[in-house]
BABADREN-34184 format. One record per residue (C-alpha): chain; residue in one letter; x negated, y, z; residue number from 1. Coordinates in steps of 0.02 Angstrom, whole numbers, m for minus. Example, Ala and Ser with C-alpha at 12.3 -4.5 7.8 and 13.67 -1.06 7.14 Angstrom:
! BABADREN-34184
+-------+------+--------+--------+--------+-----+
: kette : rest :     px :     py :     pz :  nr :
+-------+------+--------+--------+--------+-----+
:     A :    A :   m615 :   m225 :    390 :   1 :
:     A :    S :   m684 :    m53 :    357 :   2 :
+-------+------+--------+--------+--------+-----+
//
This chain:
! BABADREN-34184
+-------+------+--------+--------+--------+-----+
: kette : rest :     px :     py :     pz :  nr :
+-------+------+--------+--------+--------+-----+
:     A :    X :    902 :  m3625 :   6606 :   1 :
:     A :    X :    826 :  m3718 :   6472 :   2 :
:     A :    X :    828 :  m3608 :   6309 :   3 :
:     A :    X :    660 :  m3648 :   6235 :   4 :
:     A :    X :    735 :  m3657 :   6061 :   5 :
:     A :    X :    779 :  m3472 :   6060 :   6 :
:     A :    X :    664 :  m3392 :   6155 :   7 :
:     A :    X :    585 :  m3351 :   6008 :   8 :
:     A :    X :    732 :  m3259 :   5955 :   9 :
:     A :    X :    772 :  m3173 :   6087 :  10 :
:     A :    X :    570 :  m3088 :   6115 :  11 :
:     A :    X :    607 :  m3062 :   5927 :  12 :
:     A :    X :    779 :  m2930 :   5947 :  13 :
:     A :    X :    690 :  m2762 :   5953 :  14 :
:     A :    X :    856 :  m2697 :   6080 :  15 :
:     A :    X :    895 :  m2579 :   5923 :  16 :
:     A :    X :   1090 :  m2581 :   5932 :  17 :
:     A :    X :   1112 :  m2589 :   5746 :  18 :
:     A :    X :   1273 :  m2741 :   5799 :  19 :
:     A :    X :   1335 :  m2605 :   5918 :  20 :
:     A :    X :   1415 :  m2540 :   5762 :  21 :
:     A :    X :   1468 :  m2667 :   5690 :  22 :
:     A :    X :   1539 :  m2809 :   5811 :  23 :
:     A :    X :   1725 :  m2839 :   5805 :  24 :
:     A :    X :   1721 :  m2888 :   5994 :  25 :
:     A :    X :   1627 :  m2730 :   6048 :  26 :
:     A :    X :   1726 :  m2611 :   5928 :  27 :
:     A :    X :   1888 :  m2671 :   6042 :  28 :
:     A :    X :   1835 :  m2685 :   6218 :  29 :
:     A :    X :   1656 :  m2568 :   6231 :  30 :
:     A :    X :   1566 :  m2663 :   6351 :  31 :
:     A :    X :   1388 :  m2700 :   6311 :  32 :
:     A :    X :   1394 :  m2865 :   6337 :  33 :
:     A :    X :   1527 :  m2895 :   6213 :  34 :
:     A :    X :   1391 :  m2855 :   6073 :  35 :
:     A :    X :   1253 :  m2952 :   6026 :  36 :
:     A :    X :   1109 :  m2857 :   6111 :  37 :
:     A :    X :   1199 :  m2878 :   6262 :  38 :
:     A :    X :   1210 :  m3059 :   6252 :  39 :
:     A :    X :   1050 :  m3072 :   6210 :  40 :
:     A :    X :   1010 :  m2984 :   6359 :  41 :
:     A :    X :   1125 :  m3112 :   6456 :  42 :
:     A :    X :   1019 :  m3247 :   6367 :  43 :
:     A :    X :    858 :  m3169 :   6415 :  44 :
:     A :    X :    903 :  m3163 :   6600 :  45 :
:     A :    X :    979 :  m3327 :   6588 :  46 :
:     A :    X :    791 :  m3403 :   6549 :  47 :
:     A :    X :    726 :  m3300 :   6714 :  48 :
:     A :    X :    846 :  m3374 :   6817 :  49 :
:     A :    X :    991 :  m3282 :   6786 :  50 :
:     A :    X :   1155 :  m3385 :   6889 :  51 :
:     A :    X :   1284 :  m3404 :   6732 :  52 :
:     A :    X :   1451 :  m3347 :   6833 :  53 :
:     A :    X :   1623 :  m3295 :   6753 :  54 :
:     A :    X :   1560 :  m3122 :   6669 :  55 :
:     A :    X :   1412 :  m3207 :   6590 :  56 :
:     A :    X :   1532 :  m3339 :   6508 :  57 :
:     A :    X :   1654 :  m3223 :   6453 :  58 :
:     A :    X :   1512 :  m3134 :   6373 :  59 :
:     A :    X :   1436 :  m3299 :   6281 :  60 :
:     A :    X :   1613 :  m3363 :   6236 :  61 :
:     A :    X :   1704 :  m3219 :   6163 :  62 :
:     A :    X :   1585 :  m3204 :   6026 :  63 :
:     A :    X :   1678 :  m3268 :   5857 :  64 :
:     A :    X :   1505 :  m3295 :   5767 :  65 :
:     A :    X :   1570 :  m3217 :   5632 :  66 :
:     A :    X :   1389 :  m3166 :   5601 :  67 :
:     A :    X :   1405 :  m2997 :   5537 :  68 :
:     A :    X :   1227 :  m2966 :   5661 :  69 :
:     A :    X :   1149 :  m3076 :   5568 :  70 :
:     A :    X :   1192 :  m3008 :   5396 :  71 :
:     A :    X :   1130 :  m2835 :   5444 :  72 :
:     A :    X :    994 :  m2893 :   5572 :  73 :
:     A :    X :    830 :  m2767 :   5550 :  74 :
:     A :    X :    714 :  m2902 :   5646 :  75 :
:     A :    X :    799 :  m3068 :   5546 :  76 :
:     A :    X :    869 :  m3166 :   5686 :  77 :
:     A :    X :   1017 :  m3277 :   5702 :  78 :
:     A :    X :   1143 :  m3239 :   5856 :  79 :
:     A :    X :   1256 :  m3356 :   5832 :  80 :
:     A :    X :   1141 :  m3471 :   5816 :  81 :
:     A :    X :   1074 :  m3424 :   5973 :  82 :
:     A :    X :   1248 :  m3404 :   6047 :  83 :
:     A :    X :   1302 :  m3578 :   6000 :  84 :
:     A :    X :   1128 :  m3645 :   6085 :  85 :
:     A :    X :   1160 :  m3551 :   6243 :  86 :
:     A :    X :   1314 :  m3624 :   6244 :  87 :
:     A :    X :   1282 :  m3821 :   6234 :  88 :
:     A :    X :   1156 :  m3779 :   6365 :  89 :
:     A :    X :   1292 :  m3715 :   6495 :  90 :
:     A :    X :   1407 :  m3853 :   6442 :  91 :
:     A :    X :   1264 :  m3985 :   6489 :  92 :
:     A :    X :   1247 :  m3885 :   6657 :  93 :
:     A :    X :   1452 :  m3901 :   6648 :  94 :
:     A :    X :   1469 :  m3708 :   6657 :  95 :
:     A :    X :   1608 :  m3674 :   6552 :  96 :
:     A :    X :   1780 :  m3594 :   6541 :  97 :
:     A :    X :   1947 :  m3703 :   6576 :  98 :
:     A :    X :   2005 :  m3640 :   6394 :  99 :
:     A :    X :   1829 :  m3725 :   6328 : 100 :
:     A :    X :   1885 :  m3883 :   6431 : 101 :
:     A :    X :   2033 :  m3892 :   6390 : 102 :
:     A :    X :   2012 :  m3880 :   6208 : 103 :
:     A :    X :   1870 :  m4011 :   6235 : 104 :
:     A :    X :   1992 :  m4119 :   6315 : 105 :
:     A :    X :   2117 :  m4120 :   6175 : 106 :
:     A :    X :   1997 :  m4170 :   6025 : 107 :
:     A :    X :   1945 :  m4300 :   6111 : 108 :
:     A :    X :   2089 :  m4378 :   6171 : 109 :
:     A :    X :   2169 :  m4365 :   6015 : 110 :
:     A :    X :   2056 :  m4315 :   5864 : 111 :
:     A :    X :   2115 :  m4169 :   5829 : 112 :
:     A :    X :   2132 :  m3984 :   5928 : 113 :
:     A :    X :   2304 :  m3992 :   5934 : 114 :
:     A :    X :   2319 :  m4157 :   6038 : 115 :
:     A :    X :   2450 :  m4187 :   5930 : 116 :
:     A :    X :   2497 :  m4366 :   5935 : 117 :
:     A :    X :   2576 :  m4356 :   5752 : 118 :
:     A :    X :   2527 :  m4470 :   5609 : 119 :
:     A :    X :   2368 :  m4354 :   5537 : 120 :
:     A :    X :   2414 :  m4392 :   5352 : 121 :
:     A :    X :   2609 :  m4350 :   5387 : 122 :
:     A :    X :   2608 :  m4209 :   5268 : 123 :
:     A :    X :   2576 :  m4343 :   5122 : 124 :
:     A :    X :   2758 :  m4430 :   5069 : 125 :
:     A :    X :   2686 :  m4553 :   4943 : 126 :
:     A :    X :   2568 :  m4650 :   5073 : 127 :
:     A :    X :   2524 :  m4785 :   4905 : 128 :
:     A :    X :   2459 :  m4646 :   4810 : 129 :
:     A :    X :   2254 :  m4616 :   4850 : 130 :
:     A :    X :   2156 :  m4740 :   4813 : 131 :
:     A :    X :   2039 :  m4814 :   4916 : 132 :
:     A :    X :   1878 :  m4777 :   4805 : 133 :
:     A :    X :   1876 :  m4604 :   4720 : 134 :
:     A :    X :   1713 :  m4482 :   4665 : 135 :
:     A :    X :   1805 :  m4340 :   4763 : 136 :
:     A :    X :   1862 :  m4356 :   4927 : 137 :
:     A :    X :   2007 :  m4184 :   5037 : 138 :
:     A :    X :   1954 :  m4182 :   5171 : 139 :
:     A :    X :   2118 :  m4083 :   5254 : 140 :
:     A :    X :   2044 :  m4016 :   5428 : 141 :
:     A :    X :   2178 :  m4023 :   5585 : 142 :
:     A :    X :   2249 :  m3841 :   5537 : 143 :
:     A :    X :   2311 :  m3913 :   5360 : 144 :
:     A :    X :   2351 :  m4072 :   5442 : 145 :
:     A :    X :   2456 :  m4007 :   5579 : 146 :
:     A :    X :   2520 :  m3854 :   5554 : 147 :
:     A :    X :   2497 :  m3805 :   5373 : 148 :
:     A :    X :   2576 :  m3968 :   5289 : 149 :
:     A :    X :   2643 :  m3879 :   5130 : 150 :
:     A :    X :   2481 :  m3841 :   5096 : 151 :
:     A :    X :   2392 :  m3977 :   5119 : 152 :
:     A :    X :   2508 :  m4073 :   5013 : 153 :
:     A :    X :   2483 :  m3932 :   4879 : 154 :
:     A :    X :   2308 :  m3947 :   4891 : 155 :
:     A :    X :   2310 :  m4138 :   4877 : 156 :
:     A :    X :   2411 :  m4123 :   4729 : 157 :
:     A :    X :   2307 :  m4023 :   4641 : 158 :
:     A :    X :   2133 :  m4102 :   4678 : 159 :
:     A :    X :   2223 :  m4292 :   4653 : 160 :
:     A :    X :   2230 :  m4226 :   4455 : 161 :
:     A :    X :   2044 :  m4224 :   4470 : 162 :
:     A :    X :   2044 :  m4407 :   4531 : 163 :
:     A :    X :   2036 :  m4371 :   4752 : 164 :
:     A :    X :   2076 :  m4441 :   4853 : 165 :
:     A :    X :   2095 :  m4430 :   5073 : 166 :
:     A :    X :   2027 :  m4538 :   5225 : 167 :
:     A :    X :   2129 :  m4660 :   5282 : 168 :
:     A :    X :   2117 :  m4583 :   5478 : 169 :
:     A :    X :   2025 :  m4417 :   5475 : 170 :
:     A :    X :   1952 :  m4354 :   5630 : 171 :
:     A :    X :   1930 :  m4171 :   5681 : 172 :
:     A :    X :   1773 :  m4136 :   5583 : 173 :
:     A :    X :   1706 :  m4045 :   5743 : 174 :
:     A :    X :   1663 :  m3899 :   5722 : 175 :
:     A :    X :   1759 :  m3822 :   5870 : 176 :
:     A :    X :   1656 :  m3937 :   5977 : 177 :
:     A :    X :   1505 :  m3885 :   5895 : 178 :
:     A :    X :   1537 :  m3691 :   5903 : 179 :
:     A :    X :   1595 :  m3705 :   6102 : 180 :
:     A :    X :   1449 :  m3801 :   6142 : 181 :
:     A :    X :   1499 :  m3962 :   6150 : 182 :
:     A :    X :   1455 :  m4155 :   6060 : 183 :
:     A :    X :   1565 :  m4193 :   5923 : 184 :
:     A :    X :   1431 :  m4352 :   5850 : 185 :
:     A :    X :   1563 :  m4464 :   5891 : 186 :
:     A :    X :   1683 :  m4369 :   5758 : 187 :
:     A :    X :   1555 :  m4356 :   5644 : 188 :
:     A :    X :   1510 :  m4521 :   5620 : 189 :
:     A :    X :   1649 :  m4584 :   5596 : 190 :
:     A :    X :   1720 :  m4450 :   5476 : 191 :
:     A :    X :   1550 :  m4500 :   5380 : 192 :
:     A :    X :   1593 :  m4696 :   5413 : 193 :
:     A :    X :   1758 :  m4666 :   5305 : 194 :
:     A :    X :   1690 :  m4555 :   5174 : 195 :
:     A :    X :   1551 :  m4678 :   5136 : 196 :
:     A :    X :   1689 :  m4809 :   5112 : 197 :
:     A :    X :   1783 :  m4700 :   4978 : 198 :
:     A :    X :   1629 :  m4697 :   4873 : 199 :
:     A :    X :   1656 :  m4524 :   4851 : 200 :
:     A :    X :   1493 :  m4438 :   4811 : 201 :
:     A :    X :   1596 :  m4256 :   4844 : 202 :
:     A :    X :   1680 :  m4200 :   4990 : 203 :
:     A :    X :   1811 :  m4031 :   4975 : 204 :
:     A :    X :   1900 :  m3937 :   5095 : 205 :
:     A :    X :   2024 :  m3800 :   5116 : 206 :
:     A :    X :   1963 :  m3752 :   5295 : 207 :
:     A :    X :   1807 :  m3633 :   5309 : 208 :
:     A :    X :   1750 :  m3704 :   5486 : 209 :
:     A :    X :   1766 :  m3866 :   5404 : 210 :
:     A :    X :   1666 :  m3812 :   5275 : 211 :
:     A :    X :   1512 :  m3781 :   5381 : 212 :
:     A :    X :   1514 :  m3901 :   5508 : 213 :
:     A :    X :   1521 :  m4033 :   5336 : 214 :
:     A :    X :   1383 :  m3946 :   5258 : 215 :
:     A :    X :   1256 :  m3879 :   5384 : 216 :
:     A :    X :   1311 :  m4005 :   5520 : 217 :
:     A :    X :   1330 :  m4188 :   5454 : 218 :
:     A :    X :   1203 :  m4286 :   5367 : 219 :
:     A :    X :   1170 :  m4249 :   5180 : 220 :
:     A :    X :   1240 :  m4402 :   5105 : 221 :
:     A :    X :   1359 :  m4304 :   5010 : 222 :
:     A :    X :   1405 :  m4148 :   4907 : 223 :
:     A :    X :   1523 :  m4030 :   4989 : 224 :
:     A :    X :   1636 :  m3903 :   4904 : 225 :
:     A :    X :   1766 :  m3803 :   4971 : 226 :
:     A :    X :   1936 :  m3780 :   4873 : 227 :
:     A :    X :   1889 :  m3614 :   4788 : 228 :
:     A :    X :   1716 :  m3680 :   4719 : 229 :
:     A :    X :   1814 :  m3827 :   4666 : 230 :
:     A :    X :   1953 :  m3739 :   4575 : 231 :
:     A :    X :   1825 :  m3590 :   4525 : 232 :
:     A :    X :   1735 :  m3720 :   4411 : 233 :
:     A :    X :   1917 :  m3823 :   4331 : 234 :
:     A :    X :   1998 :  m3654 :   4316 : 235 :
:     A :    X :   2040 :  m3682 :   4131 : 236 :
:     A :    X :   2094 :  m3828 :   4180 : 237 :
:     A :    X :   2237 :  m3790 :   4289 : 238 :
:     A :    X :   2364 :  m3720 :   4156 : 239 :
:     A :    X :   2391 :  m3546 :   4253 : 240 :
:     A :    X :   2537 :  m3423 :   4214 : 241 :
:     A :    X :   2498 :  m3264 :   4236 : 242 :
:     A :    X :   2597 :  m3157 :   4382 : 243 :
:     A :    X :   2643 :  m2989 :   4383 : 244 :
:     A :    X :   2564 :  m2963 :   4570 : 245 :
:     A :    X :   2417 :  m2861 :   4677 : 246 :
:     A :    X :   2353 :  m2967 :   4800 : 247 :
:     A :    X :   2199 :  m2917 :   4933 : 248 :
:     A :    X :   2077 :  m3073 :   4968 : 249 :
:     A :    X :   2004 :  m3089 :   5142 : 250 :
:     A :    X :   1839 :  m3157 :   5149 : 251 :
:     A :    X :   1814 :  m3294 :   5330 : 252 :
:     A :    X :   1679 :  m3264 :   5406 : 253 :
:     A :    X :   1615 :  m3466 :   5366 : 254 :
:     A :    X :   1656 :  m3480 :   5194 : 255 :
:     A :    X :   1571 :  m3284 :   5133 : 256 :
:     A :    X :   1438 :  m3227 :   5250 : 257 :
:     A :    X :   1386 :  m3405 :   5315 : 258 :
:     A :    X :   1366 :  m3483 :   5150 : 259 :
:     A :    X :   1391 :  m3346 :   5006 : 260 :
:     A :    X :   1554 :  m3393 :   4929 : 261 :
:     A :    X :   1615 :  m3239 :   4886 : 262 :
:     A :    X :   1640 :  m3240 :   4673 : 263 :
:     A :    X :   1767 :  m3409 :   4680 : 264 :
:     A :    X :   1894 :  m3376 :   4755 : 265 :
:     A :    X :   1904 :  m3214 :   4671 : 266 :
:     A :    X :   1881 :  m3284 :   4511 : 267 :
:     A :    X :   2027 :  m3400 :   4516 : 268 :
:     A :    X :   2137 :  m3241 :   4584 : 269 :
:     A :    X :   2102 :  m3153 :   4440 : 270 :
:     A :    X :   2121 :  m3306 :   4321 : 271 :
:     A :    X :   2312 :  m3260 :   4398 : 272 :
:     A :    X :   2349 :  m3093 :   4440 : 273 :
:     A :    X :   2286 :  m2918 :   4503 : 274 :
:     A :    X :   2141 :  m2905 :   4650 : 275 :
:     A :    X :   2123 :  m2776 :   4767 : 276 :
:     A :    X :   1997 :  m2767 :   4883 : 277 :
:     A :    X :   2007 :  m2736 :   5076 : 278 :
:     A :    X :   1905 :  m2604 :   5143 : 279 :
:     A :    X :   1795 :  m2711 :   5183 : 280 :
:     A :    X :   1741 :  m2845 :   5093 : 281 :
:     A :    X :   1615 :  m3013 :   5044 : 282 :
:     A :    X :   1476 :  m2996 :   5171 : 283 :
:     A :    X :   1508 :  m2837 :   5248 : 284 :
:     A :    X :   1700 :  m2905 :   5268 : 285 :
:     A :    X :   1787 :  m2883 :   5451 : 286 :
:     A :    X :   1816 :  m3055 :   5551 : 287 :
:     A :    X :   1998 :  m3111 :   5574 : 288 :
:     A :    X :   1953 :  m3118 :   5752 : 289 :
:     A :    X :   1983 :  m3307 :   5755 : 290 :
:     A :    X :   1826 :  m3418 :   5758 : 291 :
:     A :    X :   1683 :  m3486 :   5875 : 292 :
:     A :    X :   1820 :  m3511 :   5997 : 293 :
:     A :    X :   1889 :  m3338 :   6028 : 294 :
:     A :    X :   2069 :  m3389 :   5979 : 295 :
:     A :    X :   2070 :  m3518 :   6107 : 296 :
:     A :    X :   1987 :  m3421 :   6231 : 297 :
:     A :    X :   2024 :  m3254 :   6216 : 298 :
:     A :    X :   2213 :  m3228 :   6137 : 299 :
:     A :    X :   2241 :  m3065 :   6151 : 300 :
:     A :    X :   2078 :  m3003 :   6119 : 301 :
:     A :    X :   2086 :  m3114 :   5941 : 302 :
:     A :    X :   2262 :  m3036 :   5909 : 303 :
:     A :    X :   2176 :  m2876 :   5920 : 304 :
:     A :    X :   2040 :  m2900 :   5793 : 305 :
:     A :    X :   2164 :  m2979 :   5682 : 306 :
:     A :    X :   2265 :  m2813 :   5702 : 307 :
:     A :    X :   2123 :  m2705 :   5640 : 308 :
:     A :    X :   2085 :  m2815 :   5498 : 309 :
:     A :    X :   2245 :  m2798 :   5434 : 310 :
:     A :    X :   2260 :  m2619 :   5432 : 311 :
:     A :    X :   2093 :  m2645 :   5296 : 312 :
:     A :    X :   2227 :  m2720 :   5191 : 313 :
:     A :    X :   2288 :  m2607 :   5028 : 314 :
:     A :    X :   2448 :  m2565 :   5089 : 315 :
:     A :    X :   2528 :  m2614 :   4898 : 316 :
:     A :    X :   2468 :  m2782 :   4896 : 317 :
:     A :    X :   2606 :  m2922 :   4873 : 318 :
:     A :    X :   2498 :  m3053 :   4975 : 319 :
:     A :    X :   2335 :  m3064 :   5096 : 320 :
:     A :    X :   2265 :  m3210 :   5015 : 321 :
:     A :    X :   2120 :  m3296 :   5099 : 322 :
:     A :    X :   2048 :  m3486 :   5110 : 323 :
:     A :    X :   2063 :  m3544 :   5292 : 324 :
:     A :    X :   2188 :  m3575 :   5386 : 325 :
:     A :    X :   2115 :  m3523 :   5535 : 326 :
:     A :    X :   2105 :  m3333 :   5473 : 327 :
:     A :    X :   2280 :  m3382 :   5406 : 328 :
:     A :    X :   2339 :  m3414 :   5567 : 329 :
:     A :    X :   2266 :  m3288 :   5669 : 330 :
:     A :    X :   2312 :  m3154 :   5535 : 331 :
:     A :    X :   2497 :  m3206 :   5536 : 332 :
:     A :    X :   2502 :  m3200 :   5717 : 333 :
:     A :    X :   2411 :  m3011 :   5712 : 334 :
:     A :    X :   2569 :  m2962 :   5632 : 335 :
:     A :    X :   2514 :  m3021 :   5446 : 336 :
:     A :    X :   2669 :  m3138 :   5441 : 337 :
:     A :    X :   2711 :  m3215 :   5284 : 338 :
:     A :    X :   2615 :  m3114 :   5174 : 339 :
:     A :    X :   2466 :  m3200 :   5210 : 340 :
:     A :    X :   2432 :  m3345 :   5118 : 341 :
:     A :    X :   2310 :  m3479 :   5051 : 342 :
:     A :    X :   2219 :  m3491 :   4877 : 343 :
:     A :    X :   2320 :  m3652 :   4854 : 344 :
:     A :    X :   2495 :  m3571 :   4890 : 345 :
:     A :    X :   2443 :  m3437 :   4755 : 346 :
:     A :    X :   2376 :  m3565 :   4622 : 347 :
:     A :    X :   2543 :  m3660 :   4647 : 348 :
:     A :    X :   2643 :  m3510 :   4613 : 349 :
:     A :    X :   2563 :  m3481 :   4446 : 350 :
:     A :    X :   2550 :  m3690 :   4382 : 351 :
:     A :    X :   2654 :  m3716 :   4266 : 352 :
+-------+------+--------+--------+--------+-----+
//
């Protein structure tokens, strides 16, 4: 197997065992290769001519890259980084699990992971209202599209004060691609075909994988904000009541420890009401259990790590407010319910 790009890497992990403590995988199911020295391991023999069967994918795919490793790496290296590169390469050998397929299969037969044949922008009534050139583009992500339509109308009609405005036929942004190992330039280019015809010199989302794959994955033709950095820096702007509540913020995984926004959305939670921290929290913060995959993949394994992140939550908080709907998603289904919530359904609570 062809993994010159990380072999670096992998001479570089000193087998120390620091992520033993610290994996959300690991902490639920104790085998060593559900922790990032044993996939690195995996990876290693994988380079001598290791055969990639069914254990060694399960290994490689039930990682959620939520990169808590990384953040408390002794010897500075990057597993999912690594993880994500092993990954592609098995997909170009086509070693890969029928969940990864099928997911793979959905996007690109219909754009989005949902293979939902549904109008994308069906969650917007007033079809006349963006305008075709704006400076700020939503861009709304399938989960907001699809599933979470309240708030991405919420979100719209916020950021449309600012001037916003959406594409005209938004693509999945594709990141799940990219974080299962697959090619998503087809996606990409056109998502950056339709921004470039907006005009719109900013680009902000509500979805934390979105938020990555738009910033560290697309070219840099454009500024890219997520919703709390947006509303962080208007927040005087936004006419806010005060409410009498305690709410908990979760930090994803994509949005905090892989790319340090941590003080915005808390600042525009306390612009509104009471904040009390989980357990954990900002980059030492617990994953959700949903990303790189896992969700898809693994379902009752992600149920599990949503489970433990929930019992982090103060038990006299009103919400579980976070700002993707991924987390959203996979902490409702954990047993989170309703109490969980986005940003945006908090700010709309308090607008006058």
């Amino acid at each position: 197997m062809n993994l010159d790009r990380t072999i670096k890497s992998i001479n570089q992990c000193v087998r120390c065992g620091s992520c033993r403590a610290l994996c959300p995988v690991f902490e639920q199911s104790g085998w060593e290769s559900a922790n990032t020295r044993g996939r690195i391991m995996i990876m290693k023999g994988l380079t001598c001519g290791l055969l990639p069967d069914s254990q060694v994918l399960d290994s490689l795919n039930s990682c959620t890259t939520c990169g808590l490793c990384t953040e408390n790496c002794p010897a500075g290296i990057n597993p999912p980084e690594m993880i994500e590169s092993a990954r592609r390469e098995l997909v170009l050998q086509g070693k890969m699990t029928a969940q990864e397929a099928d997911l793979s299969k959905n996007i690109f037969a219909s754009g989005n992971t949902f293979a939902d044949s549904r109008d994308r922008l069906s969650w917007l009534k007033e079809r006349s209202l963006p305008p075709k050139k704006a400076d700020y583009v939503y861009f709304v992500g399938c989960m907001n599209s699809y599933r979470y339509t309240d708030t991405a109308a919420r979100t719209f009609s916020i950021l449309r004060r600012f001037g916003a405005t959406v594409l005209p036929d938004e693509q999945c942004c594709g990141s799940p691609l990219l974080r299962t190992g697959f090619d998503a330039q087809r996606f990409m280019d056109e998502n950056c075909r339709q921004i470039e015809d907006t005009g719109a010199q900013t680009v902000i989302t509500g979805c934390a994988g979105c938020y990555t794959t738009l910033k560290k994955n697309y070219p840099r033709n454009f500024h890219v904000q997520s919703v709390p950095e947006f509303l962080a820096e208007r927040v005087s702007e936004l006419d806010l009541l005060p409410l009498d509540l305690t709410v908990t913020y979760h930090d994803p995984c994509h949005l905090g420890r892989h790319n340090k926004v941590y003080e915005q959305p808390r600042q525009v939670i306390e612009a509104i009401c009471r904040l009390k921290e989980m357990q954990t929290n900002r980059k030492d913060a617990r994953c959700c259990g949903g990303g790189g995959g896992v969700r898809a993949g693994y379902r009752d394994l992600s149920l599990q790590m949503a489970r433990r992140r929930l019992n982090e939550a103060p038990k006299d908080a009103d919400f579980i407010v976070t700002a993707c709907p991924l987390c959203i998603r996979n902490l409702r289904d954990g047993g989170g319910g309703a109490k969980v919530i986005d940003l945006v359904d908090l700010v709309a609570m308090a607008m006058r």
